[in-house]
N, C-alpha and C positions, 0 to 999 in steps of 0.2 A: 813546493807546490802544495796548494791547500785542496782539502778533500771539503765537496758540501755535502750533507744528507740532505735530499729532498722529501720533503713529508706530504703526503697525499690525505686529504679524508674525502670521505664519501659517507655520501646524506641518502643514504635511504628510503625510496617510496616517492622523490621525487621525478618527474620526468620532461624535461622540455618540450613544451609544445600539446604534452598530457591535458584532454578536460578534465576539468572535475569530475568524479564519481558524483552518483547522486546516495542520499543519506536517509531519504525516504519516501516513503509510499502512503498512500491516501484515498479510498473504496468511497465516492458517493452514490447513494442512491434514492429512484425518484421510486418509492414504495406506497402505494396507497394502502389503505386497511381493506380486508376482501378479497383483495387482488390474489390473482396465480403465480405460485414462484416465477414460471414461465413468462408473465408479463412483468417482472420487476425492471426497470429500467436501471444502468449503472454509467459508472465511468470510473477508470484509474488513472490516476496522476502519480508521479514522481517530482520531486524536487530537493533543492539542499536544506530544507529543513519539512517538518512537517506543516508548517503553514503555506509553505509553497505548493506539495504535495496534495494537498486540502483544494486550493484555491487552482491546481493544475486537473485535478478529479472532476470537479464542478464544471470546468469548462469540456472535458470530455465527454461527460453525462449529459450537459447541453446540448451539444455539439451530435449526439445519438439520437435525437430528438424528444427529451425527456422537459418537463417545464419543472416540476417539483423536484427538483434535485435539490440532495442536502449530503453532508460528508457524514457518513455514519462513522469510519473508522479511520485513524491513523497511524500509521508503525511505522516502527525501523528495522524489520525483518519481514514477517510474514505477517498479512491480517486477512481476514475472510467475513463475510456478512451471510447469513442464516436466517429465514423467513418460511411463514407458512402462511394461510389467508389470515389467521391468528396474533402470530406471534412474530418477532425476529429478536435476531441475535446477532454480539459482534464480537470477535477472536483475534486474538494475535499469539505471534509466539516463535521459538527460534526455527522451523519449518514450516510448509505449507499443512500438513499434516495437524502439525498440535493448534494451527490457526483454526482449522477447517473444527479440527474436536471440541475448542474452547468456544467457536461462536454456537455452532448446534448445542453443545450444554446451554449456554447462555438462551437460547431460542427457546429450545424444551421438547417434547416431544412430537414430531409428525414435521421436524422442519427438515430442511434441503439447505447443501449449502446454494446460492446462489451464485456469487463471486468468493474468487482468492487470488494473491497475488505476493509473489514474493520480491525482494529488493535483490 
């Protein structure tokens, strides 16, 4: 009688029937100069790259009823956008947190963050 070893592998992180995760995130917004943080218009998008993400933002911030939307930031973690009627700012980083710290430096002083969003 003969003996067989059967050998198994396993592929890890895959899964039948699994969607894809998404890979990134994308803050547009429709900002005028002047304006009240409070009136900034936004939208976020997600998709598997950053240009998808981007072009998934814009149609959100549209879709808010905003006309001058534009993508101010893209990541693959965390990003946040920061404005004052002055100034704004844009953040990224591996928490919401150091997103939110890095666009208000970026802004300067007397801004707010607006949006943040993480992946």
């Amino acid at each position: 009688m003969k003996k067989f070893i059967l050998t198994f592998t396993v592929v890890l992180g895959l899964t039948i029937g699994a969607t894809p995760g998404f890979a990134a995130g994308a803050i547009a917004v429709d900002d005028e100069a002047g304006a009240k943080v409070s009136e900034v218009g936004y939208g976020i998008g997600t998709g598997s790259t950053r240009e998808e993400a981007g072009a998934d933002a814009m149609r959100e911030c549209k879709k808010a009823g905003n006309s001058n939307c534009k993508v101010a930031v893209r990541y693959d973690t965390c990003g946040a956008y920061a404005a004052s009627r002055d100034y704004s700012g844009i953040g990224w980083g591996s928490s919401e947190n150091t997103a939110k710290a890095n666009a208000l430096e970026a802004c300067g002083a007397g801004c707010k963050v607006v949006v943040s969003d993480c992946q």
